[in-house]
N, C-alpha and C positions, 0 to 999 in steps of 0.2 A: 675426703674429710680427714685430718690431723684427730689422730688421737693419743691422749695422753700414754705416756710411758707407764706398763701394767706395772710398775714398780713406784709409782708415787697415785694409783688411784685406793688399793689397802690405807694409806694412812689415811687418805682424805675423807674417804666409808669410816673408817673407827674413828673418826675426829667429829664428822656428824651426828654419830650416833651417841656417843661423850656427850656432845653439847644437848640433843636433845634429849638425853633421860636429865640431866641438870635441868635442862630449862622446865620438863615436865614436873620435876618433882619438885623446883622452886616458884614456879606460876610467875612469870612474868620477871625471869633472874635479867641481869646484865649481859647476861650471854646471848641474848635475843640480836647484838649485831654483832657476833662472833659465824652464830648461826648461820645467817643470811650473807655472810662474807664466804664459808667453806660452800655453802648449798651452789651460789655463784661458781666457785671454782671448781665445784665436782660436776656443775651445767657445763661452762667452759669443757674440761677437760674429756666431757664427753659425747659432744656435740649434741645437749638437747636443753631446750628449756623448762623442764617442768624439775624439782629434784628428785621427783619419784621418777619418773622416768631413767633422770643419772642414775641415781642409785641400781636401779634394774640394768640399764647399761655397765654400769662399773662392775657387776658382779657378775655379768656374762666375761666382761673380759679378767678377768682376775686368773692369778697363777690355778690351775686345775678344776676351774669349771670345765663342763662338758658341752661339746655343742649343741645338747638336745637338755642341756640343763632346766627345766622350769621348777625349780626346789623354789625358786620366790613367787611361784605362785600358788605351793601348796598352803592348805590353811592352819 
């Protein structure tokens, strides 16, 4: 499986997480197909489809996670 360059999945995680406190605190903003355009590209770029999943995926591979990292599923 191709996976994305650890050096453009950072922006893509801070770009999701941008649009989604905007669209939570706006309820229904125009960012709602901005959204769904990075969520795609952060599935794309990390071979899954759910974007929870990417997101989890994107952050194991990130500059100094650890292999045994599970901090995203502390509570």
């Amino acid at each position: 499986m191709l996976m994305a360059h650890p050096a453009v999945l950072p922006g893509l995680v801070d770009r999701y997480w941008a649009l989604a406190v905007l669209d939570a605190a706006e309820g229904g903003s125009p960012v709602g197909k901005e959204i769904e355009d990075v969520a795609r590209a952060l599935c794309v770029a990390t071979g899954t489809t759910d974007v929870h999943a990417a997101l989890i995926a994107a952050r194991h591979h990130l500059p100094g996670a650890g292999a045994l990292d599970d901090s995203v599923l502390a509570s």
